[in-house]
Steps between C-alpha positions, in 0.01 A plus 500: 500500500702651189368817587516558874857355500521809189350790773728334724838582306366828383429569888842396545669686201330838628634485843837409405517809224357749795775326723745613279380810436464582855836404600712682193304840575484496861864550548544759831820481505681920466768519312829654633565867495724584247693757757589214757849576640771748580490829274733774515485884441661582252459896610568483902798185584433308749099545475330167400156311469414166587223383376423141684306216286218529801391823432757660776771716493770726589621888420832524589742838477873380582335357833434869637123438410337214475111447455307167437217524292243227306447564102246382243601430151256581235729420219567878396504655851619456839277573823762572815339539796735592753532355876224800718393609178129399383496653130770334237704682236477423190738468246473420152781266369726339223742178497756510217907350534450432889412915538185552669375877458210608733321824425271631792169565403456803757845696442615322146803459626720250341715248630720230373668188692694245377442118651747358796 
């Protein structure tokens, strides 16, 4: 009796230990894209980025040109892929004092915008 009511809590004791284990590492939840919201040029006025929690987002250029687009965040780089386009650009970036600075891998071009 001592000892099946023994296996029994072991038994017990396992599951609850994988249960926890399971549920603290098996978080899917992505985190938020340090870029999210309004960012303006600070080389062209009146050009911006918006760069939507959802992965959406807008170019805009003092309303003359506007372009939606979706992005990825990797952490170090931005993927836009603009609205008709099939191929994103790529730029590298930095955070530092609210000034995001975006470096395009293709051109290495450099851009900085401060955040709205």
């Amino acid at each position: 009796m001592k000892k099946t009511l023994s296996v029994i809590l072991s038994f017990v004791f396992v599951l609850l230990a994988l249960t926890a284990c399971l549920t603290s590492c098996g978080g899917s939840e992505e985190k938020a894209s340090a870029v999210v919201g309004t960012w303006a040029s600070n080389e062209a006025e009146g050009m911006t980025y918006t760069f939507n929690a959802d992965g959406s987002g807008k170019y805009d250029l003092s309303g003359e040109l506007t372009m939606s687009y979706t992005y990825k965040d990797t952490g170090s780089a931005i993927e836009i892929t603009y609205q008709g386009m099939t191929e994103p650009q790529i730029w590298t970036y930095t955070l530092k004092d609210n000034i995001l600075t975006m470096t395009d891998t293709d051109t290495g071009t450099v851009l900085t915008y401060t955040k709205k």
